[in-house]
C-alpha positions, 0 to 999 in steps of 0.5 A, a space after each residue: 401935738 402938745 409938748 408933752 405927746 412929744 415928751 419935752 417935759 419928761 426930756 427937759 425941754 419945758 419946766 412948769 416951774 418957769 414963766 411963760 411959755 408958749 401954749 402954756 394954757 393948753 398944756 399947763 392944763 394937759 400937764 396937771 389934769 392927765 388929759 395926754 393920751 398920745 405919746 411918739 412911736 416909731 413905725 415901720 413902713 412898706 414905703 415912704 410916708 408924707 409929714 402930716 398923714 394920718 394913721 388909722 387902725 384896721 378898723 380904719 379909726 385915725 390913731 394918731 399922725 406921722 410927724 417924720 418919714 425917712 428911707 429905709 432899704 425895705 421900706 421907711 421908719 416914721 416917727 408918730 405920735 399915735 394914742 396910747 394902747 394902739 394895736 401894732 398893725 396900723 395902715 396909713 391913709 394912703 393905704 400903705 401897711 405899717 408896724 409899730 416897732 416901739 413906743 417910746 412912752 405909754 402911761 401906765 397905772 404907776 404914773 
C-alpha cells in the first residue's frame, strides 16, 4: 500500500511540498497522476481474520487486503484497503464472509 491508499496525505502524515520522503517516486507519482484506486475500509467478519489476507468479491476477483483484525463479540472488525467501488458482500480467501461497514474515502467526480 502507498501512503495515499492509507490516507496520510489528506491526514498530514506526508507534505509534497518537503524533501525527500521514503517512496517518494511511487508516490509522488500516484499523487500527481491520479493512479490511487484503493482507500481503507472498515469490514465486518464472521471470525478472526489474519494481517495480509486477501479479500475477494463474489465473483471471487482479489479487491484489496486486510491490514488489521481485532475481536469483536460476533465476529471480528478488520481494517482493509480494498478498490474504490467494491460491492459490500466480500469473502475473504479463507472463506469466511464479510461486510463492509464503511468506507473511509472513495474518489469521487468533484476531486
Amino acid at each position: 500500500c502507498v501512503a495515499q491508499m492509507l490516507l496520510w496525505d489528506r491526514l498530514g502524515g506526508i507534505h509534497f511540498n518537503k524533501g525527500c520522503y521514503p517512496g517518494q517516486e511511487v508516490i509522488a507519482r500516484a499523487h500527481y497522476r491520479g493512479g490511487v484506486k484503493r482507500g481503507p475500509a472498515l469490514i465486518h467478519a464472521d471470525s478472526m481474520l489474519a494481517s495480509g489476507e486477501a479479500v475477494m468479491n463474489e465473483k471471487g476477483e482479489n479487491v484489496g487486503i486486510i491490514m488489521h483484525s481485532a475481536d469483536d463479540v460476533s465476529g471480528s472488525l478488520n481494517l482493509a484497503v480494498i478498490k474504490y467501488g467494491t460491492d459490500k458482500n466480500l469473502k475473504s480467501a479463507s472463506g469466511v464472509w464479510m461486510h463492509v461497514m464503511r468506507i473511509f474515502y472513495e474518489e469521487d467526480a468533484s476531486s
